[in-house]
N, C-alpha and C positions, 0 to 999 in steps of 0.2 A: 504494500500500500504506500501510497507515494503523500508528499507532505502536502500538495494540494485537498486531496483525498480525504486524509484527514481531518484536515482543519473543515471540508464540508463537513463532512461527518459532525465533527463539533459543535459547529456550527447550528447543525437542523437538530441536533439532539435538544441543545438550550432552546433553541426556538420552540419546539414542538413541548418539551418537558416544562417549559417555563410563560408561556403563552400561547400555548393551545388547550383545547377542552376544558373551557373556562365557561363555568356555569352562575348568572350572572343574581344574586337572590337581594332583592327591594323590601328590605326594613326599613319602610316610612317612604321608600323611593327617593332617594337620593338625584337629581337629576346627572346626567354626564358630566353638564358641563360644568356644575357645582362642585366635583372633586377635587376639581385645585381649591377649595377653600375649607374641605375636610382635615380631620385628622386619618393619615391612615398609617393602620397595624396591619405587620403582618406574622400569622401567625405558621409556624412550621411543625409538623406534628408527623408521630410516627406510634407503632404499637404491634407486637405480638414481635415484633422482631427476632426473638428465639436464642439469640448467642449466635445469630448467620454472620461474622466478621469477615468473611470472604464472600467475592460472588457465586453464586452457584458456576458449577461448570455447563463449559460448552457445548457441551454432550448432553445436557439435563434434558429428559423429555419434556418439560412441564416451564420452565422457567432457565431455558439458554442464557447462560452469559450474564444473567440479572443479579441487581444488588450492588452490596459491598462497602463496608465502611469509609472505605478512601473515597468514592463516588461520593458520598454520602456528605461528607465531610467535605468536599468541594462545592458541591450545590450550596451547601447552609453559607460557606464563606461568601462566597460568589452573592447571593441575594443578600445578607448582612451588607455586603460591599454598595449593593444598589439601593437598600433601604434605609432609612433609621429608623424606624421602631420595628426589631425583632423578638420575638417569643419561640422559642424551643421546646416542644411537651410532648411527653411520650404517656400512652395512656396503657401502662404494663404486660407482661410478660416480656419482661428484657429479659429473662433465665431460659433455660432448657432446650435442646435442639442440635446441638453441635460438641465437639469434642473442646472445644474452648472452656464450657460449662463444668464438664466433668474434667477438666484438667483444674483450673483455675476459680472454682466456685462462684462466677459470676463478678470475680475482682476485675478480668481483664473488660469487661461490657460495661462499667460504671466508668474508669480511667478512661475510656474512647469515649463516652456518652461525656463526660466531666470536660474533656478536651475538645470535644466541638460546641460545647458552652450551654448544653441543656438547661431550662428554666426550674422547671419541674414534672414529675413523673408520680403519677399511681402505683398501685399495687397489682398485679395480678397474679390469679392462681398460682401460674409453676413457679412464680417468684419464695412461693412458699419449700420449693423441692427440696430445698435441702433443710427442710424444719427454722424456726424462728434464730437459732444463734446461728443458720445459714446468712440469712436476711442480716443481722447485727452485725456479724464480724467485716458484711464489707461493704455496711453505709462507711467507713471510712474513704472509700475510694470513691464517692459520689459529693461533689462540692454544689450538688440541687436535694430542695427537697422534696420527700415523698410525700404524697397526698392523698387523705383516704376519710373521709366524712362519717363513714359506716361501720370500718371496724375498730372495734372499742377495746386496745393494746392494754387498761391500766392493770392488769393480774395478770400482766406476760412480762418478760424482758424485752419487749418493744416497748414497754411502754414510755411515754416522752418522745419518742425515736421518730414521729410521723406527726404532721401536721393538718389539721380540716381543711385552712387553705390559703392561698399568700395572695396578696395584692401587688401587684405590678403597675406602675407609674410612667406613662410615654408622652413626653408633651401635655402632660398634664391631662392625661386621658388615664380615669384607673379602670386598671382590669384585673377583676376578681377569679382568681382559678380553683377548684377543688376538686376534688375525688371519689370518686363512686369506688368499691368493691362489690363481686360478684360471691352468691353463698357458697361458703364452702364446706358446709356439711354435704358430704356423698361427692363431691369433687378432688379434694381434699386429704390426706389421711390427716385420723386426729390428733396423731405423734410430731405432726408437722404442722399444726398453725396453735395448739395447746389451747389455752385459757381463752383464745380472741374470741369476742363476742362480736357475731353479727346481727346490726339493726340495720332493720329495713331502710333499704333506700330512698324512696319516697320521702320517706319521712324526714330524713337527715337531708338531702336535698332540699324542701321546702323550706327548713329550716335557714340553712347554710345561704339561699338563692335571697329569703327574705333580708337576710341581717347582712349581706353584702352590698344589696339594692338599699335599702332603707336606715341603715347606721354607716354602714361603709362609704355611702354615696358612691359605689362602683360605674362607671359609665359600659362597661361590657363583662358581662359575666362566661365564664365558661366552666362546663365541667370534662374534667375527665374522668370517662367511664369505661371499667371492664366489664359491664352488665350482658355484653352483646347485642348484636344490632339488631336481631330480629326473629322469633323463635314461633313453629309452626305449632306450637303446643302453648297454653294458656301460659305464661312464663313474660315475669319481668325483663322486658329490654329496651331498648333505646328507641328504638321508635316511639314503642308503648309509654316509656319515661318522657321524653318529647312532650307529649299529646297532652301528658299531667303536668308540665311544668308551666313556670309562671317566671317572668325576669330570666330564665336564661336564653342567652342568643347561639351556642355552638354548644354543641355535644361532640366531644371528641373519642371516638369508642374502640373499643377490640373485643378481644376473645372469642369471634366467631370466623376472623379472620376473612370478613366480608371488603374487596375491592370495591371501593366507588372510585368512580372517575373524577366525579364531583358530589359534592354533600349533597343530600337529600332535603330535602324544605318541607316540614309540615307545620301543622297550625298548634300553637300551644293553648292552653286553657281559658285562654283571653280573647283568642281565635288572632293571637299574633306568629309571624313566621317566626319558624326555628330550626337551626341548622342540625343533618346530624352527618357525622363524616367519619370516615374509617378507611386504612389505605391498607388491606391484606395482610399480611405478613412477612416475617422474614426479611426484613426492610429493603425490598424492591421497589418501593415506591417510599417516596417522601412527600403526605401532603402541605399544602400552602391555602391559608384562607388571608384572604386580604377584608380586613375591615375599616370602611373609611364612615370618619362618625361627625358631624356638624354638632356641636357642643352648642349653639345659639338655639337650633328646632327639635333636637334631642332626635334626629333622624339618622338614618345609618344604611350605610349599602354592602352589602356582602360580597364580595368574588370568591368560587374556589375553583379549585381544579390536585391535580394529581401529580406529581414527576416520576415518572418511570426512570429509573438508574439501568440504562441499556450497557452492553459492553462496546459500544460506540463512541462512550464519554472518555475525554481525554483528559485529565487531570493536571497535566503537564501547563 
C-alpha cells in the first residue's frame, strides 16, 4: 500500500467515523443556525468492552480487523484536539474476555482507561469476576470514579470506594453523571459481590435525577447504565427506564451488548425526548453525543452517531 493510499484511507475512515450517521435529536429544537450561540459538549462513551486491548484479528469471522486501544486512544485525542468541552464515560464491564484479565486482574484496562483520561465509569457485572477485593485492589490504577446509585457497598469493603454521582463543569454548563447497576442475584455468584445490596433502580434514579435537576441546578443530566437496552421478557431496561424517567437527557447503557449507530429517542414521562445509546462491545466502536445547550431558553439539541475503529485507521 503506497503512502497516497493511505493517507485516503485515513482520511475517509475520520470522515465516515467522525461525521457520518449522525442522527440528529430536537430537545426544544435548537435551530441550525442558533448553534454558534450554544454551548456545546461533547460526550465520548464506551461499554462492555471486555479486556479487548488489541484488535480482533484479520481473520475474525465476525468483526475483521476491529477495535483496539491505540485506535481508541487516537480518536479521543484527535476530537479533544477539535473540541473543548470533553467527557469520557464508560458505562461497565471493562473486566473479562481476554487473557489481559486473567493475566493482570483488570490493572492493565484501568492504567489505559486512566491514560486516555476517562471521566467516569459504572459498575458492571463481570467487573465483579474476581469477587469485591478483585474490584478494591485495582481502583488504585483508575484516576476516575466509579458510579453506581443502586448498589449499597456500606457492609462490604467497597464501601466509600464508589460514588452516586459527580458533576462536571464546561463553560459553565453543569452536567450531572450517575450510575445505574444491573441485579445481581442469579447473574452473579454470591462469593463475589458479598454483603452489596441491590435497590431498585427506578427508584435511586428518580431520586439521584431529582436532586441533581432541582438542588444541583444541573443543566444536562446523564446516566450510566448496565440495566440493558432492551429485554423480550417483562424485565427492567433502558428503554423501559427511559419511558419512566423525568430530567434525564442520555442514557448511556450496556450489558446487552446492543450496537446502535445512533441513540434511540423516546419520550420520557413528561412526554419529553430522551436519548438512549449503547455502542456493542468489545470496544469496536466508540460513541460521541454532541450536546449543544442555549443556557438563555433552556433548549438543547442532541447529535449522535457511532465510530467504528476499522483496521484502516492510521494512528501515525
Amino acid at each position: 500500500m503506497d503512502a497516497l493510499e493511505t493517507n485516503n484511507n485515513r482520511r475517509n475512515f475520520l470522515k465516515n467515523s467522525i461525521y457520518g450517521s449522525i442522527a440528529i435529536i430536537g430537545l426544544g429544537e435548537i435551530p441550525a443556525f442558533a448553534k454558534q450561540h450554544a454551548t456545546k459538549i461533547t460526550i465520548l462513551h464506551t461499554n462492555d468492552v471486555h479486556s479487548h486491548i488489541d484488535p480482533f484479528p484479520d481473520n475474525d469471522p465476525k468483526y475483521p480487523g476491529l477495535g483496539g486501544v491505540a485506535r481508541r486512544a487516537a480518536l479521543i485525542k484527535k476530537i479533544r484536539h477539535e473540541e473543548k468541552n470533553v467527557l469520557l464515560l464508560d458505562a461497565g464491564d471493562i473486566y473479562q474476555g481476554t487473557y489481559y484479565f486473567n493475566k493482570y486482574g483488570g490493572e492493565l484496562e484501568l492504567k489505559l482507561m486512566s491514560q486516555m483520561g476517562y471521566d467516569a465509569s459504572t459498575i458492571g457485572n463481570h467487573d465483579f469476576d474476581n469477587g469485591l477485593e478483585g474490584i478494591v485492589n485495582k481502583l488504585q490504577y483508575a484516576n476516575f470514579p466509579f458510579l453506581c446509585a443502586n448498589y449499597d457497598f456500606s457492609d462490604t469493603i467497597m464501601n466509600g470506594k464508589t460514588s452516586v454521582y459527580k458533576i462536571f463543569e464546561k463553560e459553565g454548563v453543569k452536567i450531572g453523571v450517575f450510575g445505574l447497576g444491573i441485579e445481581l442475584e442469579g447473574l452473579v455468584g454470591k462469593q463475589n459481590y458479598g454483603n452489596t445490596k441491590y435497590i431498585d433502580p427506578m427508584v435511586k434514579a428518580a431520586e439521584t435525577a431529582i436532586h441533581l435537576k432541582n438542588e444541583k441546578k444541573c443543566d444536562v443530566i446523564i446516566c450510566l447504565s448496565h440495566l440493558g437496552f432492551k429485554y423480550a421478557e417483562k424485565k427492567i431496561s433502558d428503554v423501559e427506564f427511559a419511558k419512566q424517567s423525568r430530567y434525564i437527557d442520555l442514557i448511556i447503557g450496556g450489558h446487552t451488548h446492543t450496537f446502535l449507530d445512533r441513540p434511540l429517542v423516546t419520550k420520557n414521562r413528561d412526554g419529553k425526548d430522551i436519548c438512549v445509546a449503547q455502542v456493542g462491545w468489545a470496544g469496536i466502536k466508540l460513541g460521541r453525543i454532541d450536546i449543544y445547550l442555549d443556557k438563555n431558553n433552556k433548549k438543547k439539541l442532541i447529535e449522535g452517531t457511532a465510530h467504528t475503529l476499522t483496521n484502516n485507521f492510521d494512528i501515525t
